[in-house]
Biopython code that builds the backbone (N, CA, C, O; Angstrom):
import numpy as np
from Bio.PDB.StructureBuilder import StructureBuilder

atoms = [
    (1, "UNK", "N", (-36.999, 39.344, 37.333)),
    (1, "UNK", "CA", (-35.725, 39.715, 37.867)),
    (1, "UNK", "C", (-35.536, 41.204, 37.675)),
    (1, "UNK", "O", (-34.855, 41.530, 36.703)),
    (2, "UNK", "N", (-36.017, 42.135, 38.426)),
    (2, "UNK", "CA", (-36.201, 43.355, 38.171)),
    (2, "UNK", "C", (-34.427, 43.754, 38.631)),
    (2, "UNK", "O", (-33.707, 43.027, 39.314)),
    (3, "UNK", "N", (-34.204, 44.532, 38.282)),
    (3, "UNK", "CA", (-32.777, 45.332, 38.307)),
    (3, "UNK", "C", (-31.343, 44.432, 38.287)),
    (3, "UNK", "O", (-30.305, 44.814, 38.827)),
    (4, "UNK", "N", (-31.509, 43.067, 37.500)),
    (4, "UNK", "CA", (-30.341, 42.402, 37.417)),
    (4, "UNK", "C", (-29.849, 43.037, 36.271)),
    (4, "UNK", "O", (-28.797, 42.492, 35.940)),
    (5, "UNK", "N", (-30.212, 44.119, 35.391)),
    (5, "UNK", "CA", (-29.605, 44.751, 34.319)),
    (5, "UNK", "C", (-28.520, 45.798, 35.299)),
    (5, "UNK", "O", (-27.587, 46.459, 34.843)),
    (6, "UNK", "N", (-28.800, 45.750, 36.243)),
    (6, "UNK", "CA", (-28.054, 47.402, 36.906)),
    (6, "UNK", "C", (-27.153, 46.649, 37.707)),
    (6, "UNK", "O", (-26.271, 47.183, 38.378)),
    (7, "UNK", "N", (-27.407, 45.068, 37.642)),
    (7, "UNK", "CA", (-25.885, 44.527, 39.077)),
    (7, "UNK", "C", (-25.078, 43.693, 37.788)),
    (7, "UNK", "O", (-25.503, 42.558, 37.572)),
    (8, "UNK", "N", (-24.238, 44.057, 37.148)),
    (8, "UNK", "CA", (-23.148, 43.315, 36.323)),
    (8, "UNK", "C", (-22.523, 41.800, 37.389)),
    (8, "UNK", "O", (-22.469, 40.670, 36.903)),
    (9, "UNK", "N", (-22.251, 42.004, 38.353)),
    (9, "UNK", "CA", (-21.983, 40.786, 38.736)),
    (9, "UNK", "C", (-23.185, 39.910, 38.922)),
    (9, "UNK", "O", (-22.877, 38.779, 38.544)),
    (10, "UNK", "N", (-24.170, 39.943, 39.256)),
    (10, "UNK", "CA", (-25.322, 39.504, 39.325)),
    (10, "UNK", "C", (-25.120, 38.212, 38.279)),
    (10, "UNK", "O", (-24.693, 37.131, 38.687)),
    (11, "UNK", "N", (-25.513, 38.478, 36.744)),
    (11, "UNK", "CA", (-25.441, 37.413, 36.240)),
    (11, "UNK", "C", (-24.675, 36.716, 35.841)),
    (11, "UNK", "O", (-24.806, 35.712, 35.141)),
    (12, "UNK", "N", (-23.075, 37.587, 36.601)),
    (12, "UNK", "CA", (-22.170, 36.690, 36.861)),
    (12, "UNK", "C", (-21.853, 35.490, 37.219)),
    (12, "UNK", "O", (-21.349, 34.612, 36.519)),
    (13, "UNK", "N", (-22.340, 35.428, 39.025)),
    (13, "UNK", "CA", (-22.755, 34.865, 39.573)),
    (13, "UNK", "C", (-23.512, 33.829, 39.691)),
    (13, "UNK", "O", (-23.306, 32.792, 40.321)),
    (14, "UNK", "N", (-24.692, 34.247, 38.853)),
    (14, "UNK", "CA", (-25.820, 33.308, 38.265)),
    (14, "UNK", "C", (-25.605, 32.085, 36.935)),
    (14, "UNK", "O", (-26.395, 31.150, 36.805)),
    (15, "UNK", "N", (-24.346, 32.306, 35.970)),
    (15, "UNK", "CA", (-23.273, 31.616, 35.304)),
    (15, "UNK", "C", (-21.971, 31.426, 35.904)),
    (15, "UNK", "O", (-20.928, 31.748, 35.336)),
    (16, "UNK", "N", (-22.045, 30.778, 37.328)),
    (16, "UNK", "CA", (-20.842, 30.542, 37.505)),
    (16, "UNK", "C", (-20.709, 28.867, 37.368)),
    (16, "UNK", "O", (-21.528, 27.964, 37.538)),
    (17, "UNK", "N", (-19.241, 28.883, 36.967)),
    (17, "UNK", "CA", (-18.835, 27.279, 36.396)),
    (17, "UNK", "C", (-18.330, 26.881, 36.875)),
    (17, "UNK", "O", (-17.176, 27.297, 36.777)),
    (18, "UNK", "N", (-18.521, 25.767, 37.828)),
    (18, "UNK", "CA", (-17.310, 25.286, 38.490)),
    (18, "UNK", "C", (-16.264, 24.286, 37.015)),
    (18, "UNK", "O", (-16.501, 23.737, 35.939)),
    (19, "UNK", "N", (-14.636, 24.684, 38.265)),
    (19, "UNK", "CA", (-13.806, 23.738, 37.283)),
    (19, "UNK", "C", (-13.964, 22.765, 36.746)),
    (19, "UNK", "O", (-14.901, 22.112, 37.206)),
    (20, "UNK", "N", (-13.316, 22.213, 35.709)),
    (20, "UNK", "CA", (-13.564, 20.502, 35.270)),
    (20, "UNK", "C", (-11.752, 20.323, 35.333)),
    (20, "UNK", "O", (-11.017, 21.124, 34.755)),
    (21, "UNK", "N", (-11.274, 19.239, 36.066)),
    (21, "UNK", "CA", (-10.203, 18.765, 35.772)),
    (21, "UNK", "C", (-10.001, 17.567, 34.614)),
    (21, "UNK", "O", (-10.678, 16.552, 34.780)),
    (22, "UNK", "N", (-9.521, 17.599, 33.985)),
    (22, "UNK", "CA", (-9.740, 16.100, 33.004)),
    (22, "UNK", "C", (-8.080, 15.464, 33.699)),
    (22, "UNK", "O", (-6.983, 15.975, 33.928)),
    (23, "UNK", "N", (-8.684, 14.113, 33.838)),
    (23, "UNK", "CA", (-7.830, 13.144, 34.358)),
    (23, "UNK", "C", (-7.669, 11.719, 33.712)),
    (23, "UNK", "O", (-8.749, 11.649, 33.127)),
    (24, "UNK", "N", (-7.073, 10.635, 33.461)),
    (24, "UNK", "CA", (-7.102, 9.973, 32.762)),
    (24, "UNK", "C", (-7.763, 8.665, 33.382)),
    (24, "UNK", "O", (-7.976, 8.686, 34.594)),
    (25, "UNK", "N", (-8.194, 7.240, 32.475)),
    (25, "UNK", "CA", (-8.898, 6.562, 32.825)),
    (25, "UNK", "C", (-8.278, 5.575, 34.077)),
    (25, "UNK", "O", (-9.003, 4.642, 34.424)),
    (26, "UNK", "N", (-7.387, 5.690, 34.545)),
    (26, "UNK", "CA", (-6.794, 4.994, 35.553)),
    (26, "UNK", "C", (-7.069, 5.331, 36.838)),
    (26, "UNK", "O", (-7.153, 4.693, 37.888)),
    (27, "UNK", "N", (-7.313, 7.590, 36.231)),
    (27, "UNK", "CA", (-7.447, 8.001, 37.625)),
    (27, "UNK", "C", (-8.752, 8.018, 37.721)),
    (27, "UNK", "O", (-9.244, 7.961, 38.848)),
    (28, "UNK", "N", (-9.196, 8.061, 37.111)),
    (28, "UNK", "CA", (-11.092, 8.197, 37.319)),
    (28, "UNK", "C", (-11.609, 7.110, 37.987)),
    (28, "UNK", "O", (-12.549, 7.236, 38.771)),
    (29, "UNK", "N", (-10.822, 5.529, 37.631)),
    (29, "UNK", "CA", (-11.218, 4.306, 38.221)),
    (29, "UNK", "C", (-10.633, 4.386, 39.731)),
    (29, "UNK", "O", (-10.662, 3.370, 40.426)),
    (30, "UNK", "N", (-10.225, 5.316, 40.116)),
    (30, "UNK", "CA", (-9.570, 5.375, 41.812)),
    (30, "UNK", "C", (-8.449, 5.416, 42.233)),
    (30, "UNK", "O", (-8.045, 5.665, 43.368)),
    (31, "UNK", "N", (-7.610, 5.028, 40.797)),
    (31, "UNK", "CA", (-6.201, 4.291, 41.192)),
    (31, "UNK", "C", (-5.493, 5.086, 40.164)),
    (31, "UNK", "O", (-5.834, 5.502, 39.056)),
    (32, "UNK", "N", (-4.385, 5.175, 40.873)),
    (32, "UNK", "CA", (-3.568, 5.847, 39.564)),
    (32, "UNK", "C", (-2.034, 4.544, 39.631)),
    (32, "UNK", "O", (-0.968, 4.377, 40.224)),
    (33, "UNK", "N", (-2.737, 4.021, 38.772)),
    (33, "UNK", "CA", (-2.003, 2.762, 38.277)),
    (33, "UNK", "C", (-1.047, 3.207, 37.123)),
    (33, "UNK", "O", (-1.403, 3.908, 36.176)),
    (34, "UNK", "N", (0.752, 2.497, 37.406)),
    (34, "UNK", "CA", (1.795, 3.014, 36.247)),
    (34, "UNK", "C", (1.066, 2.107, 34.973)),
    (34, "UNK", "O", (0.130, 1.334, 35.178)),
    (35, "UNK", "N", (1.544, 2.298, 33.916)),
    (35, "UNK", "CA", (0.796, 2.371, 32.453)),
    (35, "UNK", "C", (2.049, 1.070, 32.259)),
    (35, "UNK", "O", (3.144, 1.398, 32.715)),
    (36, "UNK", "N", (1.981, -0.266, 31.669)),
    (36, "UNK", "CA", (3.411, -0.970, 31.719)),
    (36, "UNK", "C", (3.658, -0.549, 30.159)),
    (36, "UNK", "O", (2.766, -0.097, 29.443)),
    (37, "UNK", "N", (5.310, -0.817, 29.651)),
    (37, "UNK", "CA", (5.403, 0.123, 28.693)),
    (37, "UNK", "C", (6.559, -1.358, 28.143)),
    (37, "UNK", "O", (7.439, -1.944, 28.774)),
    (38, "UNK", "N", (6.180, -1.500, 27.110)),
    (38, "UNK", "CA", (7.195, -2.452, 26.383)),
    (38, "UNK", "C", (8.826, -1.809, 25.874)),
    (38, "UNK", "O", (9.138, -1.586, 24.705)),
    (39, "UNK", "N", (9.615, -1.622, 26.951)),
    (39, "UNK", "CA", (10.539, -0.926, 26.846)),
    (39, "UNK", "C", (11.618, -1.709, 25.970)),
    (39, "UNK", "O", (12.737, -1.439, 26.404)),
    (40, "UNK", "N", (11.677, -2.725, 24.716)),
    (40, "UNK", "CA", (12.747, -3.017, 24.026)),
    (40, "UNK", "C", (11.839, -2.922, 22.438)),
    (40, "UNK", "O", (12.171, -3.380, 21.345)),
    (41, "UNK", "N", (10.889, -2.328, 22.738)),
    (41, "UNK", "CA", (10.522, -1.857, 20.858)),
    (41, "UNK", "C", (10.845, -1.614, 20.117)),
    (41, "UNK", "O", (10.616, -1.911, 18.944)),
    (42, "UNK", "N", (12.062, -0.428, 21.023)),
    (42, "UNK", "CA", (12.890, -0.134, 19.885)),
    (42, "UNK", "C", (14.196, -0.758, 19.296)),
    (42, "UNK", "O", (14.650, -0.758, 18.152)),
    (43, "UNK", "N", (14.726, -1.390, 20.692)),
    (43, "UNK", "CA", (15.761, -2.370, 20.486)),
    (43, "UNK", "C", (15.610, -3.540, 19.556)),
    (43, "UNK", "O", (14.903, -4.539, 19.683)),
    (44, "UNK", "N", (16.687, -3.089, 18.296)),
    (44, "UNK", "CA", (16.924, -4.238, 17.032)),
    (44, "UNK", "C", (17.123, -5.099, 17.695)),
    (44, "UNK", "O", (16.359, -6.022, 17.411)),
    (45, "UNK", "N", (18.129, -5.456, 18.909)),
    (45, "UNK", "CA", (18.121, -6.684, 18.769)),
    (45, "UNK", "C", (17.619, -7.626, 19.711)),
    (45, "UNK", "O", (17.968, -8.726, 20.139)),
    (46, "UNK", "N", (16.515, -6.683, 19.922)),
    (46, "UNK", "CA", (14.922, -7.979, 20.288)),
    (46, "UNK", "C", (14.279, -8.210, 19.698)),
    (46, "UNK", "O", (13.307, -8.888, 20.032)),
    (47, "UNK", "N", (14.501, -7.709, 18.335)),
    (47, "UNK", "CA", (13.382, -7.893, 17.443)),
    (47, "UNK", "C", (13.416, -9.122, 16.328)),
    (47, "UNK", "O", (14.392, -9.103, 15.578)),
    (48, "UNK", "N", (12.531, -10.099, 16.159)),
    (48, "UNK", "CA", (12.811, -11.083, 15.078)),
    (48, "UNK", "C", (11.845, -11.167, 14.080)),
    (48, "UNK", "O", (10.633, -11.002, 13.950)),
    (49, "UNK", "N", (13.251, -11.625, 13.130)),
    (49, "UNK", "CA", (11.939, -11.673, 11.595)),
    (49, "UNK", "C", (10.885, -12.030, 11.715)),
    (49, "UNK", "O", (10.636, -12.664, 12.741)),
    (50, "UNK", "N", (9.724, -11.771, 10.665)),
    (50, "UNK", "CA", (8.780, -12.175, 10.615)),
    (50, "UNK", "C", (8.598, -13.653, 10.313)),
    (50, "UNK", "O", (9.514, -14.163, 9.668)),
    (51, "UNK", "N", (7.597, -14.420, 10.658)),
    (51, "UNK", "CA", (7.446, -15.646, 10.151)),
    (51, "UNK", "C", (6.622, -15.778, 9.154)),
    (51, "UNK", "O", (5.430, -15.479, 9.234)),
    (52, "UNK", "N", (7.381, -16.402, 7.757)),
    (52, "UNK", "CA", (6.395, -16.275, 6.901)),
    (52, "UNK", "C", (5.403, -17.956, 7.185)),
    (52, "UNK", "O", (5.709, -18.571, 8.206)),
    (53, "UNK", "N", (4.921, -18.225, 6.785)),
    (53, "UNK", "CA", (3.848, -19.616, 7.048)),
    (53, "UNK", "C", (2.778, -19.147, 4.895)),
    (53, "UNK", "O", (2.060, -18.320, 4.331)),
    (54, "UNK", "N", (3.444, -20.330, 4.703)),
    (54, "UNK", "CA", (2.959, -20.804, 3.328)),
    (54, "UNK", "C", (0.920, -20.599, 3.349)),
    (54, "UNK", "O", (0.194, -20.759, 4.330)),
    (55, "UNK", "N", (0.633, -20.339, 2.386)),
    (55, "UNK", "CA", (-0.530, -20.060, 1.841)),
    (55, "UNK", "C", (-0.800, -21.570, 1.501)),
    (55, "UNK", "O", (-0.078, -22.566, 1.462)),
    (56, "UNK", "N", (-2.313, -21.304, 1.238)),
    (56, "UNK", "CA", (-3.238, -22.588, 1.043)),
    (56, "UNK", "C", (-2.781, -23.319, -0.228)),
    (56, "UNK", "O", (-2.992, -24.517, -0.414)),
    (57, "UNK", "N", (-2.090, -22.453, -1.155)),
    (57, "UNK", "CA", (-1.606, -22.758, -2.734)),
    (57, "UNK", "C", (-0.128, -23.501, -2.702)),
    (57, "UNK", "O", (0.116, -24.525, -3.340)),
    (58, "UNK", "N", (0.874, -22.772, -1.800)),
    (58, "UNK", "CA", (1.672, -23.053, -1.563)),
    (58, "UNK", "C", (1.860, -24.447, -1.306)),
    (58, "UNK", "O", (2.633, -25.201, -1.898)),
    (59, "UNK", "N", (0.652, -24.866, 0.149)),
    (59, "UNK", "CA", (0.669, -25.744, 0.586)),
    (59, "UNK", "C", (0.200, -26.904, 0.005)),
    (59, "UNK", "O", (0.774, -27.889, 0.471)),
    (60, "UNK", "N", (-0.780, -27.212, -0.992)),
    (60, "UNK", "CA", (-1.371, -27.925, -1.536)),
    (60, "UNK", "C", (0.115, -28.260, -2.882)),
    (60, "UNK", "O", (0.139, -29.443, -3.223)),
    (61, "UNK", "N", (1.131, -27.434, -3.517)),
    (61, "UNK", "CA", (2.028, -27.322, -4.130)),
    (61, "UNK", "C", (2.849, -28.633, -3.849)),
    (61, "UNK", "O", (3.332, -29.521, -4.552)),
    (62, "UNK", "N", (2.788, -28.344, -2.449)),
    (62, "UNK", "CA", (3.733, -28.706, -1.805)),
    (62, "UNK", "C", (3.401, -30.444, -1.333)),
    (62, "UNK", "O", (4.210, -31.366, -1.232)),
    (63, "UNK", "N", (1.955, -30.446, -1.113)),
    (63, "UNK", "CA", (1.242, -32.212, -0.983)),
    (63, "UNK", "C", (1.612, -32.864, -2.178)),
    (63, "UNK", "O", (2.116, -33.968, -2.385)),
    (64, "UNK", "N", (1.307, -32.082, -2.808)),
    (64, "UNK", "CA", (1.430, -32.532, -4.678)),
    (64, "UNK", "C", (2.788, -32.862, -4.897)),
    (64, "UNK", "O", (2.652, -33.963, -5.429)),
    (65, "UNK", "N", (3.564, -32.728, -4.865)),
    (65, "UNK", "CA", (4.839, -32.291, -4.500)),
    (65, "UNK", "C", (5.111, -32.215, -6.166)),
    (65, "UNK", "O", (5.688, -33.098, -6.800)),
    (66, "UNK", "N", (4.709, -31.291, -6.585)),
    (66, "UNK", "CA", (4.484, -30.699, -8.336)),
    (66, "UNK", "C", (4.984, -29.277, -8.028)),
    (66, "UNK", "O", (4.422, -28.407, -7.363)),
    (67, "UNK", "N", (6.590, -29.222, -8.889)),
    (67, "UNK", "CA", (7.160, -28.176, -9.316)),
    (67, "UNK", "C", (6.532, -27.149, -10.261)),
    (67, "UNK", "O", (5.670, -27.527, -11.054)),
    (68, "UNK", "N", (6.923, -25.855, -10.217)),
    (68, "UNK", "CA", (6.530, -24.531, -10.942)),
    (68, "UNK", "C", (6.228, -25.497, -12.583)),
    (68, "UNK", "O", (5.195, -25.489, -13.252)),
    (69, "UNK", "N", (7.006, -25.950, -12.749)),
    (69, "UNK", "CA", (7.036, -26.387, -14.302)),
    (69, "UNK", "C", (5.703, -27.660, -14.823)),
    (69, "UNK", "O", (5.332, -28.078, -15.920)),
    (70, "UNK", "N", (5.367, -27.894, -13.644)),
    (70, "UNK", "CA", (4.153, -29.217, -13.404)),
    (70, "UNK", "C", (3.012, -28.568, -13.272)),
    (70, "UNK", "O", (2.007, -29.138, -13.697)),
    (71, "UNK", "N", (2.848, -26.957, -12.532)),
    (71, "UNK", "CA", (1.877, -26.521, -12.677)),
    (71, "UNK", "C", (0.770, -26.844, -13.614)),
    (71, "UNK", "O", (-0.244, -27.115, -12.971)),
    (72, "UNK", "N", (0.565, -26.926, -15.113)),
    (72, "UNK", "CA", (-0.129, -26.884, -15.949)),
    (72, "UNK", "C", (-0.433, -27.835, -16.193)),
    (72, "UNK", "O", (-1.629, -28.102, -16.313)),
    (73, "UNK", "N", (0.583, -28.781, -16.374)),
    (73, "UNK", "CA", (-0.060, -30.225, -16.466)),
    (73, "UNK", "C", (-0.795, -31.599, -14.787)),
    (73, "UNK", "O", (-0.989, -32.795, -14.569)),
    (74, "UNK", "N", (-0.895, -30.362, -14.171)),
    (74, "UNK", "CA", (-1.268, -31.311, -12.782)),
    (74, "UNK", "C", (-2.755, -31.371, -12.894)),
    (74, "UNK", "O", (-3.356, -30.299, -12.819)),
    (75, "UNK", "N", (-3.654, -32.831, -13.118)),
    (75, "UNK", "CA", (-5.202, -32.464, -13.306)),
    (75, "UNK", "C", (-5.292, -32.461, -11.349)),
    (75, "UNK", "O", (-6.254, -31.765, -11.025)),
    (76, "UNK", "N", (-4.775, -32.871, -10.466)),
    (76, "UNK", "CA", (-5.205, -32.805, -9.023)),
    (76, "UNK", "C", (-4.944, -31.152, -8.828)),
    (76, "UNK", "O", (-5.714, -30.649, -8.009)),
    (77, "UNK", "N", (-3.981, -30.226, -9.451)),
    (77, "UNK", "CA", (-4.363, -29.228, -8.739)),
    (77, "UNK", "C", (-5.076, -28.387, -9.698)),
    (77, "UNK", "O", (-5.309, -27.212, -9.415)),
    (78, "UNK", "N", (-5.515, -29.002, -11.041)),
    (78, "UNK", "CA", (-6.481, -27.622, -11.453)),
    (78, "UNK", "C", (-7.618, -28.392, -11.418)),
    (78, "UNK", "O", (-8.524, -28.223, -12.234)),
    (79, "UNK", "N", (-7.666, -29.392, -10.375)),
    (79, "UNK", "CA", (-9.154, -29.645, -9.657)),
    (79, "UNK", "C", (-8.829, -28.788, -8.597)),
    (79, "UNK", "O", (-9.479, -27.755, -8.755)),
    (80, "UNK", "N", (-8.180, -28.730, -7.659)),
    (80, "UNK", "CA", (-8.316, -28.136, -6.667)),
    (80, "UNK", "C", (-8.319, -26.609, -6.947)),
    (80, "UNK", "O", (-8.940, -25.924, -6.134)),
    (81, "UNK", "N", (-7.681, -25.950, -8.040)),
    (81, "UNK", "CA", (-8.115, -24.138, -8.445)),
    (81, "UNK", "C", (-9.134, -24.339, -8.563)),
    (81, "UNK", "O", (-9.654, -23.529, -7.796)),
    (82, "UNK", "N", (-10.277, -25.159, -9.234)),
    (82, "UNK", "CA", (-11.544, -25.027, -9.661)),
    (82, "UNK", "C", (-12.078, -24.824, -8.577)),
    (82, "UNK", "O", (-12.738, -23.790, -8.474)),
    (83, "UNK", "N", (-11.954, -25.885, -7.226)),
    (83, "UNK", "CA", (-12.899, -25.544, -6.125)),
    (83, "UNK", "C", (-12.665, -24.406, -5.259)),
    (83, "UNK", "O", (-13.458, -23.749, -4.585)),
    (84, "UNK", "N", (-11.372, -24.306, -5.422)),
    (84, "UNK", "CA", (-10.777, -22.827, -4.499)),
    (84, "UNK", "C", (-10.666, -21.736, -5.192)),
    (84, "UNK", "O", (-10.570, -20.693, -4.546)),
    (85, "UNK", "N", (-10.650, -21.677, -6.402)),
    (85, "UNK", "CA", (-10.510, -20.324, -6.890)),
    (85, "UNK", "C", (-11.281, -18.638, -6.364)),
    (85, "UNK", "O", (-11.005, -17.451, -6.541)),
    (86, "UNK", "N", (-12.221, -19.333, -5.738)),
    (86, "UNK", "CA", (-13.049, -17.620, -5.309)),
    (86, "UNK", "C", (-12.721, -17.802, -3.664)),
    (86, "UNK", "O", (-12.987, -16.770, -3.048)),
    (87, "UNK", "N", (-12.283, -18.719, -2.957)),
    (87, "UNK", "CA", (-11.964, -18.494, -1.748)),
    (87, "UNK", "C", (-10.132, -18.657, -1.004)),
    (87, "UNK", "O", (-9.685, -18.373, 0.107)),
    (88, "UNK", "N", (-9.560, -19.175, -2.113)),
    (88, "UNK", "CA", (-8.164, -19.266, -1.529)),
    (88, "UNK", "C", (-7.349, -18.343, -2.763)),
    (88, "UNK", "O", (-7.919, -18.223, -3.848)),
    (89, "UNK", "N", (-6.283, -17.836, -2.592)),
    (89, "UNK", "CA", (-5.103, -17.630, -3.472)),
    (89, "UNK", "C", (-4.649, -18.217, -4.277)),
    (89, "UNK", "O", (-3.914, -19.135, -3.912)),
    (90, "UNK", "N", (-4.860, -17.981, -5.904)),
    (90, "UNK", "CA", (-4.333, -18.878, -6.648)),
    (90, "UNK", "C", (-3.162, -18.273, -8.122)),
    (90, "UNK", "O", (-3.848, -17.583, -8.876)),
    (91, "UNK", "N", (-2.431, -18.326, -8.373)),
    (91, "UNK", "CA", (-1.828, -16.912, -9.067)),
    (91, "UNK", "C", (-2.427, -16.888, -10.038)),
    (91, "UNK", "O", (-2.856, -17.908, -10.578)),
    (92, "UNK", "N", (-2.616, -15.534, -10.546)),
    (92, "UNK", "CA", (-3.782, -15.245, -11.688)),
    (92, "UNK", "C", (-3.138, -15.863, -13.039)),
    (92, "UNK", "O", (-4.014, -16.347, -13.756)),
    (93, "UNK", "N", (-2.116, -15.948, -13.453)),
    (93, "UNK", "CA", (-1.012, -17.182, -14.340)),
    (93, "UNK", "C", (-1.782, -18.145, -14.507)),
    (93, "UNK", "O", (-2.268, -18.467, -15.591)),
    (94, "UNK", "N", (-1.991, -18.767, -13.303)),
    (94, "UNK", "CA", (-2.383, -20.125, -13.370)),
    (94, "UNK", "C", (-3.577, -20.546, -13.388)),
    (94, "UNK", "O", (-3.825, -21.652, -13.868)),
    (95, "UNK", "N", (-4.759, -19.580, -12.758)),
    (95, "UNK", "CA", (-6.110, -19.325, -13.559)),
    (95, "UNK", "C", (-5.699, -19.162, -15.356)),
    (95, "UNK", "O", (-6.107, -19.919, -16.236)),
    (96, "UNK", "N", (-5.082, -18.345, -15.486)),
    (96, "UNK", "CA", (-5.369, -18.097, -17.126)),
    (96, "UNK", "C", (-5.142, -19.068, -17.373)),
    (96, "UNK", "O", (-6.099, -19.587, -17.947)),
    (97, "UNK", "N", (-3.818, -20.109, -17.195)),
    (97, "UNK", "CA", (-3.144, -21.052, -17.636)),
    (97, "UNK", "C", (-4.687, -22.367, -17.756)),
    (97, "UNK", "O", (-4.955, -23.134, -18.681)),
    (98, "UNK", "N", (-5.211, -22.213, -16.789)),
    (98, "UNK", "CA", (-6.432, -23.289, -17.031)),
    (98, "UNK", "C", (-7.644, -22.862, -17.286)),
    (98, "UNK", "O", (-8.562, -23.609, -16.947)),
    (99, "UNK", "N", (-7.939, -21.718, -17.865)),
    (99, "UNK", "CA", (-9.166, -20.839, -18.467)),
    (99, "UNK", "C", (-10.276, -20.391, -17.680)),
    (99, "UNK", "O", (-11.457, -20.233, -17.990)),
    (100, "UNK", "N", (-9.598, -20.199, -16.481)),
    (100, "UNK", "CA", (-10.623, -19.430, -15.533)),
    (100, "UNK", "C", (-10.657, -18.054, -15.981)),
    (100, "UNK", "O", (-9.800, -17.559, -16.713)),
    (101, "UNK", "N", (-11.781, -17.383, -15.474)),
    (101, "UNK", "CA", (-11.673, -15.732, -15.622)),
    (101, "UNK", "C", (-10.915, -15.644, -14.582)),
    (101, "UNK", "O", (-10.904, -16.332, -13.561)),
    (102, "UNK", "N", (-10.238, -14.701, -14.912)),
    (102, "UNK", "CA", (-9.433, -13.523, -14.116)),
    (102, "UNK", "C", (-9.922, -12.097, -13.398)),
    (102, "UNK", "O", (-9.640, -11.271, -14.267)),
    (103, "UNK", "N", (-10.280, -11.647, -12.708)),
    (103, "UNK", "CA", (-10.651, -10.700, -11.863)),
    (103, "UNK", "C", (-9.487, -9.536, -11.651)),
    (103, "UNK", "O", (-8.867, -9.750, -10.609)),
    (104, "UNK", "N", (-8.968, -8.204, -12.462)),
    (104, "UNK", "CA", (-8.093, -7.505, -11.577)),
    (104, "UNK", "C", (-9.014, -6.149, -11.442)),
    (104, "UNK", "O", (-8.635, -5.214, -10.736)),
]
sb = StructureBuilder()
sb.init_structure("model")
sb.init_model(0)
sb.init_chain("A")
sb.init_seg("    ")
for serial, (resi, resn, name, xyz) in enumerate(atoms, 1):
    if name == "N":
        sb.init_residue(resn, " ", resi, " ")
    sb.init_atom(name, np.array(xyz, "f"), 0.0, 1.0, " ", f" {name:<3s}", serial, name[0])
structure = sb.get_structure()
C-alpha cells in the first residue's frame, strides 16, 4: 500500500463501521409485540396472604393427633424422627429430646 501514509482519509475509509442499532427481542423476532404488564402489583388490595400449608412434622403431629406436651412421650413419632430426621424437618428440641445428634 504505497502512499496510504500521505492520504489520512484513506485508512479512514478502509475502517469504516457501519451502524449497529440494538433493538429488543420482540423486535428482532419481526414483530414488535406490546410486553403484557401485570398492572395491580402494586395494588394492596389484590393482593392476598400467603398460604401457609403445614410441614411434614406438622402433619404427621397432627395424624397422631399428639399435643406439644406428648411430644416426648409418643414412641410412633420418635419412630417416625428416626426415619425422617436427615430428610424432613424436625425441631432440633425434639431431636435432643430423643438423643439424636443435632447439626447447627
Amino acid at each position: 500500500m504505497k502512499g496510504a501514509g500521505r492520504d489520512p482519509g484513506l485508512l479512514a475509509r478502509s475502517l469504516k463501521v457501519e451502524s449497529v442499532s440494538l433493538c429488543s427481542e420482540s423486535d428482532a423476532l419481526g414483530g414488535n409485540m406490546p410486553r403484557s404488564v401485570n398492572r395491580t402489583f402494586t395494588k394492596p388490595e389484590t393482593r392476598r396472604p400467603p398460604v401457609s400449608i403445614p410441614n411434614s412434622f406438622e402433619q404427621i403431629v397432627k395424624e397422631l393427633n399428639i399435643s406439644p406436651g406428648e411430644y416426648r412421650s409418643s414412641s410412633e413419632l420418635k419412630e417416625w424422627v428416626r426415619r425422617y430426621k436427615d430428610e424432613r424437618y424436625v425441631p432440633p428440641e425434639l431431636l435432643e429430646a430423643f438423643g439424636f445428634r443435632v447439626d447447627v
